[in-house]
Structures are given as structure tokens and as C-alpha cells.
OpenMM code with the backbone's topology and positions (N, CA, C; nanometers):
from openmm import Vec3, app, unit

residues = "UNK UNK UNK UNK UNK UNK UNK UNK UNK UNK UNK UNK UNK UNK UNK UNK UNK UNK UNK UNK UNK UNK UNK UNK UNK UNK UNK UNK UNK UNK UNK UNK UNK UNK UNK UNK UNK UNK UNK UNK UNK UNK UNK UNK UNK UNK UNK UNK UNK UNK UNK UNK UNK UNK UNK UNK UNK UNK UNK UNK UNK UNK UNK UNK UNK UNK UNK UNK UNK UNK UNK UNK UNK UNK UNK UNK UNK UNK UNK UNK UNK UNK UNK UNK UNK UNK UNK UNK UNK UNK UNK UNK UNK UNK UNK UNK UNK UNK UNK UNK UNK UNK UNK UNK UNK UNK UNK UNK".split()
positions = [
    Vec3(13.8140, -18.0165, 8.0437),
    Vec3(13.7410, -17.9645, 7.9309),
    Vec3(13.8283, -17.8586, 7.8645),
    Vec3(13.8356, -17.9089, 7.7042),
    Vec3(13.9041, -17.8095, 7.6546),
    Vec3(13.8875, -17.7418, 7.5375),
    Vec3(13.8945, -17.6315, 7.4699),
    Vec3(13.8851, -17.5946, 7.3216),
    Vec3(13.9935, -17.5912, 7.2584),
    Vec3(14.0457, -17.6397, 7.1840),
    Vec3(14.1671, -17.6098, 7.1014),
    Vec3(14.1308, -17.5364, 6.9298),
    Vec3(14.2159, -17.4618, 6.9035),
    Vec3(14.1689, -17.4514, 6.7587),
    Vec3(14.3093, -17.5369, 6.6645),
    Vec3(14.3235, -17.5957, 6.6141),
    Vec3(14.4073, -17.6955, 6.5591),
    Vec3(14.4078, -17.7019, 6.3923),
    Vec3(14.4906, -17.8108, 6.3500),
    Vec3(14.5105, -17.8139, 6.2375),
    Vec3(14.4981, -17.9584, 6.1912),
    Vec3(14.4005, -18.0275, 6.1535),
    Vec3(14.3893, -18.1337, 6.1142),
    Vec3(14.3859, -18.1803, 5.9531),
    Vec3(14.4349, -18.2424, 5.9099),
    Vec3(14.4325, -18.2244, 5.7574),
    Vec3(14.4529, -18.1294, 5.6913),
    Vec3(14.5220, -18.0428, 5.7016),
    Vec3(14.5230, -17.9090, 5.6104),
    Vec3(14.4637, -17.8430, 5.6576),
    Vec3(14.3603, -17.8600, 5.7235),
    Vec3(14.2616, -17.7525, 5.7451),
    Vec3(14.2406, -17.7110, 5.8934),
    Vec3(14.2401, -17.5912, 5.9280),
    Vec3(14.2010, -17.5293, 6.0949),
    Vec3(14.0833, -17.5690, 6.0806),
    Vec3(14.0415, -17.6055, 6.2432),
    Vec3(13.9697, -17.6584, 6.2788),
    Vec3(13.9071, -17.6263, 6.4722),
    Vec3(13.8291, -17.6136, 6.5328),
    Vec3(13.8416, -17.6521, 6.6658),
    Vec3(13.8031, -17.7695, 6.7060),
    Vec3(13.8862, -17.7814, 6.8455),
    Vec3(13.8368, -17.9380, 6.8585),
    Vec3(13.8288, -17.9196, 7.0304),
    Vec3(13.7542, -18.0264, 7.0252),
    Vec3(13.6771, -17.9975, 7.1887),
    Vec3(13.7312, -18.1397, 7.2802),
    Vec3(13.7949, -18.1420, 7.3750),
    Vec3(13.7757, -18.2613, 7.4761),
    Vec3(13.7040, -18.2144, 7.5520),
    Vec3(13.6716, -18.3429, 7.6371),
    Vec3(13.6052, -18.3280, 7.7670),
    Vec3(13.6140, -18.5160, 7.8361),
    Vec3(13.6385, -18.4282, 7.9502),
    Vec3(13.6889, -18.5767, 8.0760),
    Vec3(13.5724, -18.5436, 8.1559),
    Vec3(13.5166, -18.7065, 8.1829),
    Vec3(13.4024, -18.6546, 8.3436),
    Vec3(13.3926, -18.7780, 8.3276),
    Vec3(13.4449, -18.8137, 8.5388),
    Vec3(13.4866, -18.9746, 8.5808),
    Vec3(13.5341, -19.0727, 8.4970),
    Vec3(13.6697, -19.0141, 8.4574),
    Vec3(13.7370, -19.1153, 8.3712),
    Vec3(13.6929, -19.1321, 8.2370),
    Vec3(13.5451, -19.1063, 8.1917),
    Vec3(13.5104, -19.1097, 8.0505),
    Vec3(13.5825, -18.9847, 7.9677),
    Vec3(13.5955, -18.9752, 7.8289),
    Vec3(13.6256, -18.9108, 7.7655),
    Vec3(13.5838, -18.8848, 7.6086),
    Vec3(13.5805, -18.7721, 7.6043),
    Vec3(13.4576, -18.7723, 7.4557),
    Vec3(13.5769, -18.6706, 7.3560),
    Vec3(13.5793, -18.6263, 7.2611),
    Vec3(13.6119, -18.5374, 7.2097),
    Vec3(13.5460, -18.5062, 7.0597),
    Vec3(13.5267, -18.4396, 6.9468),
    Vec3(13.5206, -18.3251, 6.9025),
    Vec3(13.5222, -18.2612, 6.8141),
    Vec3(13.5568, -18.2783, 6.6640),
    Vec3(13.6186, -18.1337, 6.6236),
    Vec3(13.4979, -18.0524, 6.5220),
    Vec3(13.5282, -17.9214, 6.4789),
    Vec3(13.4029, -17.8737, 6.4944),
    Vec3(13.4600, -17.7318, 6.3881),
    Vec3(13.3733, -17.6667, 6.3292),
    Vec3(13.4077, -17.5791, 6.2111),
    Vec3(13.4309, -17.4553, 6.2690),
    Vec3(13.3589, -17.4100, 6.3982),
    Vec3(13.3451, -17.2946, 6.4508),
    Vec3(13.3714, -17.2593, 6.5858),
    Vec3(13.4321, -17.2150, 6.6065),
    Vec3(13.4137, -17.2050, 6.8045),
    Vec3(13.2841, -17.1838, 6.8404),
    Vec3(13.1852, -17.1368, 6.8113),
    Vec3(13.0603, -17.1034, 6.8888),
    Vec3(12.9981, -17.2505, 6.8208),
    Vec3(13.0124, -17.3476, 6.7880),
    Vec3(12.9746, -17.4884, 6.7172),
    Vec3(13.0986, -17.5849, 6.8505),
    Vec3(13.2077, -17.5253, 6.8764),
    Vec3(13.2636, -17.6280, 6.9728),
    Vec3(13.2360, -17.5979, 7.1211),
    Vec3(13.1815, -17.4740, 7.1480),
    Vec3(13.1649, -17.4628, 7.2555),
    Vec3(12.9975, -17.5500, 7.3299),
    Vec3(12.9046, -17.5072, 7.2098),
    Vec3(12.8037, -17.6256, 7.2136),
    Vec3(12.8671, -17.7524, 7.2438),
    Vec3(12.9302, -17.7881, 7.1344),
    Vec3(12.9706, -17.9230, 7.1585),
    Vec3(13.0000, -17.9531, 7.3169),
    Vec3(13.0696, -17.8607, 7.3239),
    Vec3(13.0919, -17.9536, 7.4968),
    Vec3(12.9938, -17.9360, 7.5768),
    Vec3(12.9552, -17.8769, 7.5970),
    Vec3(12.8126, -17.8872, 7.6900),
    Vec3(12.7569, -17.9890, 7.6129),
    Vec3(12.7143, -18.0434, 7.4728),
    Vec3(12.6478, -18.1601, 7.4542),
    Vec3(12.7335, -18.2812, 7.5231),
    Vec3(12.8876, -18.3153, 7.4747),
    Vec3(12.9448, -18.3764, 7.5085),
    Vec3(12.9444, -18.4181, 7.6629),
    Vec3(13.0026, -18.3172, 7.7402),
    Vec3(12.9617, -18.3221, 7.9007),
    Vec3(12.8215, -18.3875, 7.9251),
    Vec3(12.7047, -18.3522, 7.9143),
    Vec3(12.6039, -18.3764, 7.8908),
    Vec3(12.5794, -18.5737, 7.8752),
    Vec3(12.6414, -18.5785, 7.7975),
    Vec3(12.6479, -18.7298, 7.7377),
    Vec3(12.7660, -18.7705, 7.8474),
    Vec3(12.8699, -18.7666, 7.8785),
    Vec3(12.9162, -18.8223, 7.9363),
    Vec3(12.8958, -18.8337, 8.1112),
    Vec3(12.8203, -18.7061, 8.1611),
    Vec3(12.7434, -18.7089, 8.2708),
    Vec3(12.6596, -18.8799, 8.2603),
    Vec3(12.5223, -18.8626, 8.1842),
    Vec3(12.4774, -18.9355, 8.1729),
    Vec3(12.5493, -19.0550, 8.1729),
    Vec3(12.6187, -19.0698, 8.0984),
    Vec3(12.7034, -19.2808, 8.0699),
    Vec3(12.7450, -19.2620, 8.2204),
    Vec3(12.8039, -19.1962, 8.2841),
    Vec3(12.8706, -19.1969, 8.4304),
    Vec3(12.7470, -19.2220, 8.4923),
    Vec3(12.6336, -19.1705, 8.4982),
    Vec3(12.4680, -19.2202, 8.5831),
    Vec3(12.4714, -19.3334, 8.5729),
    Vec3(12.4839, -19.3767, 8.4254),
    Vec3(12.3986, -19.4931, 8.4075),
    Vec3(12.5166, -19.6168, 8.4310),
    Vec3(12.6641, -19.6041, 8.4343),
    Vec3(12.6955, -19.6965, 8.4987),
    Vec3(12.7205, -19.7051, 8.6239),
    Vec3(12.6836, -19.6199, 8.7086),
    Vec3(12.6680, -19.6783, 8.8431),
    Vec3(12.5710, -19.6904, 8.9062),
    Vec3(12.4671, -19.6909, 8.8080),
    Vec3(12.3401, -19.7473, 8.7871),
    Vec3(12.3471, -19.9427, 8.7985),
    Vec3(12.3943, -19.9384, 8.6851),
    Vec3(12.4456, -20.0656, 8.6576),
    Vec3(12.5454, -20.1425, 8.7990),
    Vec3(12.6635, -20.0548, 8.8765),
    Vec3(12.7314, -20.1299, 8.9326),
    Vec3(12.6292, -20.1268, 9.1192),
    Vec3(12.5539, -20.0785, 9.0992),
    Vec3(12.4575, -20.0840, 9.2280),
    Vec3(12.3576, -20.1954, 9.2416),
    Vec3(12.3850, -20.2180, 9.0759),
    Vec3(12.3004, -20.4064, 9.0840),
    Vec3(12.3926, -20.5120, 9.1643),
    Vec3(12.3153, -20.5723, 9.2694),
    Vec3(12.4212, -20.6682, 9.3175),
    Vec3(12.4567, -20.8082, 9.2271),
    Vec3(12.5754, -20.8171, 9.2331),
    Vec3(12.6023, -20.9280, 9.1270),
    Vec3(12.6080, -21.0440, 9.2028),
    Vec3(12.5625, -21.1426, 9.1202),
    Vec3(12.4932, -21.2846, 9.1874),
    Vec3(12.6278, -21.4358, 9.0888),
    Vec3(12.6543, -21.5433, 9.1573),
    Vec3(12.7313, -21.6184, 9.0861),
    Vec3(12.6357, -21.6405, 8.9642),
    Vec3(12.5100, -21.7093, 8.9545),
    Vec3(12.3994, -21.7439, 8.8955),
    Vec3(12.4319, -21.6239, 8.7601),
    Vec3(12.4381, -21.4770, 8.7816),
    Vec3(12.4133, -21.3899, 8.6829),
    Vec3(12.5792, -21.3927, 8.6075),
    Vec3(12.7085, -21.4159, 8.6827),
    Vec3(12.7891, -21.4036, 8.6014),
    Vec3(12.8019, -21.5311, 8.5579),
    Vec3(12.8152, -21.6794, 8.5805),
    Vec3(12.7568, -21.8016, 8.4080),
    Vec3(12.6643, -21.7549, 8.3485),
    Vec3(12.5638, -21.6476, 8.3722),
    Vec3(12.4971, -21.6453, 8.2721),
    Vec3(12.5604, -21.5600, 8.1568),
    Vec3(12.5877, -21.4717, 8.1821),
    Vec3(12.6798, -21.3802, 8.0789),
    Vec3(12.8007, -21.4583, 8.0283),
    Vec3(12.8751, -21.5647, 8.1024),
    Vec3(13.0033, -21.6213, 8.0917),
    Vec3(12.9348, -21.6841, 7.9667),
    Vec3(12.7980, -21.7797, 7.9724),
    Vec3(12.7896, -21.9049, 7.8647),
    Vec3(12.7439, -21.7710, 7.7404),
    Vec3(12.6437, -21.6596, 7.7587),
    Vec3(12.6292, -21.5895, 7.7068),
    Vec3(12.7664, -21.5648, 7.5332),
    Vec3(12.8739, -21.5184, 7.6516),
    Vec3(12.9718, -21.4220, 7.5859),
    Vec3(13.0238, -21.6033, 7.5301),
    Vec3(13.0484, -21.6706, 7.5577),
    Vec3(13.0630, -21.8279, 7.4817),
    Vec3(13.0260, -21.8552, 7.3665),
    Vec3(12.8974, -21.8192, 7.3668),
    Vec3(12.8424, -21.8349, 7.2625),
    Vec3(12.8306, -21.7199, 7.1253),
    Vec3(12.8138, -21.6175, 7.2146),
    Vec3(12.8658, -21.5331, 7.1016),
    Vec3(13.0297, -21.5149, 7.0630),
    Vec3(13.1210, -21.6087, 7.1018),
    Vec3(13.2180, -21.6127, 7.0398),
    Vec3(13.2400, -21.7472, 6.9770),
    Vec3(13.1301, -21.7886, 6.9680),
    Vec3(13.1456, -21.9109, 6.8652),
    Vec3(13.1726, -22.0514, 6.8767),
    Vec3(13.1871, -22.0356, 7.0519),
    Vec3(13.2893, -22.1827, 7.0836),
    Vec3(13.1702, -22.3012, 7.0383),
    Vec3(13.2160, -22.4153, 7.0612),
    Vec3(13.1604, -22.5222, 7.0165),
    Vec3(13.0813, -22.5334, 7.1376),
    Vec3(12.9578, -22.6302, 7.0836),
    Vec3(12.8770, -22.6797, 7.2037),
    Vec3(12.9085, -22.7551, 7.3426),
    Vec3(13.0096, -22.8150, 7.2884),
    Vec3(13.0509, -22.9166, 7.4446),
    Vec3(13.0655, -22.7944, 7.5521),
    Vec3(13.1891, -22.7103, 7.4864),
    Vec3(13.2423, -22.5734, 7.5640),
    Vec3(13.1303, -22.5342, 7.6350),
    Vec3(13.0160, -22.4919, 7.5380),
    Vec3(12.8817, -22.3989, 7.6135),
    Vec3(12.8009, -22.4667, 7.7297),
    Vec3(12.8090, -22.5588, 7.6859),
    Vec3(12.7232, -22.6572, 7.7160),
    Vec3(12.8270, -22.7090, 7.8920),
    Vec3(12.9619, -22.7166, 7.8628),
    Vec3(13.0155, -22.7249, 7.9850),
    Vec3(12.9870, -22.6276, 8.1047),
    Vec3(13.0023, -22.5129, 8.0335),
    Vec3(12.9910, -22.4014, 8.1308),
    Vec3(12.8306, -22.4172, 8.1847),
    Vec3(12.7351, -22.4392, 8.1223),
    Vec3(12.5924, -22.4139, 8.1470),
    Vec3(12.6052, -22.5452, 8.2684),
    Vec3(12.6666, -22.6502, 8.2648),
    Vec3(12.6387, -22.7724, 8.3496),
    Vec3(12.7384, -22.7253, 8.4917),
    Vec3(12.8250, -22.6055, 8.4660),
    Vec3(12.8936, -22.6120, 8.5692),
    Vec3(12.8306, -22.5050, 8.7045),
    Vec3(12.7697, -22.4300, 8.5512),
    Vec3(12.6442, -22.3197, 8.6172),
    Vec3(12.5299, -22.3714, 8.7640),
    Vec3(12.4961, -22.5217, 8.7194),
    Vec3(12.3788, -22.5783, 8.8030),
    Vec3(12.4579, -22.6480, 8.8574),
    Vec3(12.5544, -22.6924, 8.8509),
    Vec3(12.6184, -22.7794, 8.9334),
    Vec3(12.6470, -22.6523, 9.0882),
    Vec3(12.7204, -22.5279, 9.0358),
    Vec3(12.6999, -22.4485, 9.1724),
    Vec3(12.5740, -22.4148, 9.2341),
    Vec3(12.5049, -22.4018, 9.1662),
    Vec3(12.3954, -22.3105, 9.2101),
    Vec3(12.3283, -22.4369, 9.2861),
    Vec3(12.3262, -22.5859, 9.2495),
    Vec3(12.2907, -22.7042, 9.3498),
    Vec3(12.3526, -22.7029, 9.4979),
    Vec3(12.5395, -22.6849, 9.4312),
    Vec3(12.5520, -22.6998, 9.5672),
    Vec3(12.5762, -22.5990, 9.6226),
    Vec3(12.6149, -22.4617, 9.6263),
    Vec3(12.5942, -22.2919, 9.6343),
    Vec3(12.4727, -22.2667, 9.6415),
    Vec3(12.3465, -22.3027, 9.7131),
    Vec3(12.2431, -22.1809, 9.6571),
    Vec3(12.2623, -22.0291, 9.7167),
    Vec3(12.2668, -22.0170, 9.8583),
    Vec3(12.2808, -21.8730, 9.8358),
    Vec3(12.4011, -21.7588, 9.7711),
    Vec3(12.4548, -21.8363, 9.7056),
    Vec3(12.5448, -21.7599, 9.5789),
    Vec3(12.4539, -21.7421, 9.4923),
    Vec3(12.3507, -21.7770, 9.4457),
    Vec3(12.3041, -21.7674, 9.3419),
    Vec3(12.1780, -21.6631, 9.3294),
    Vec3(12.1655, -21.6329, 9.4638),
    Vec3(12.0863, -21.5325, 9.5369),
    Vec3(12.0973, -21.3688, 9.5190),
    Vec3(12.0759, -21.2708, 9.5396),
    Vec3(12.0416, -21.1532, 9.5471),
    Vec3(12.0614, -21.1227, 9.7022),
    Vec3(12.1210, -20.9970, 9.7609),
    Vec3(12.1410, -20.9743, 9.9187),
    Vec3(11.9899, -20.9159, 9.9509),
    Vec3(11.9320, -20.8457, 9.7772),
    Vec3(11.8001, -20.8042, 9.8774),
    Vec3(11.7073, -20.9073, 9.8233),
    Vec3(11.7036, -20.9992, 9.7832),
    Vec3(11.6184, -21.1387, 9.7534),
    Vec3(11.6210, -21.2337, 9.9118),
    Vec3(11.6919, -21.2013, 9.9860),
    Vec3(11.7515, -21.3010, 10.1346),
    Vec3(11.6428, -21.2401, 10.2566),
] * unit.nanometer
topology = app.Topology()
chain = topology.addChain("A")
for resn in residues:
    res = topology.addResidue(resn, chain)
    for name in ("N", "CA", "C"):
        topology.addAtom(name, app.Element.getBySymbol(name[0]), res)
């Protein structure tokens, strides 16, 4: 976490970083008592995104859930139907012969 007072465009300025678990936010700001807020908001926000993704990585991931995102992200990039449509058939084809891949460890 840092304050700098700087020069951006012609004009002084302060500008604020802040690092917490690899995320990084920064800043810039008219006043020091306006950048020093800032980082406590900033920190603040980046606390949180750090909660909430290991929030996210404490979900156990299932084969079943990543084709679903795979045909997902497919489709929102536009590919043609056979493409989507491959992946979705290759989806049930594991999960037929895989079922407990397709499972949850606390679903078992």
C-alpha cells in the first residue's frame, strides 16, 4: 500500500496503490486526505474479491460442471453448432461412462 503524489498529465496529483493476495487496485485522487480514503476503500474492495474467490475455489469442481462452462464459453464465442453441439455429446458420453466424475465429494 502506497501514496504517491505524482504528476500525471500536467497536473500533480496523488495516487494510491494497494496489493492484497496478489490483487491490485490503484487510484489517483485530487487530495491526500481523498487518497488516503481511497485506500482503505480500495483495500476494502480488494479484501472482499480475495473472500469471495476462495469462496468460489472451495466449490468442489465436478467433470459434469467444467463441459458445462466449456459448451457455455463455446457458445458465447460463436462457434458453430456441430462444435457446441460436439462438446455437449462428449459431455454425456462421460458422464455415461464416468458417473462418479460427474459427482460432487459431498454429494457421495
Amino acid at each position: 500500500m502506497a501514496i504517491y503524489h505524482r504528476k500525471v498529465n500536467g497536473r500533480k496529483v496523488w495516487w494510491v496503490r494497494v496489493n492484497h493476495k496478489g490483487l491490485n487496485a490503484s487510484r489517483v485522487c485530487a487530495t491526500k486526505e481523498d487518497a488516503k480514503l481511497a485506500e482503505s476503500d480500495l483495500l476494502q474492495g480488494l479484501k472482499r474479491r480475495a473472500g469471495e474467490a476462495e469462496q468460489h475455489g472451495r466449490v468442489p469442481a465436478t467433470v459434469k460442471a467444467l463441459f458445462e462452462v466449456y459448451v457455455a464459453d463455446l457458445e458465447a464465442r460463436g462457434k458453430g453448432p456441430d462444435t457446441v453441439g460436439r462438446a455437449a455429446q462428449t459431455a454425456l458420453s462421460v458422464e455415461r461412462a464416468l458417473p462418479e466424475l460427474s459427482q460432487s465429494q459431498s454429494a457421495k
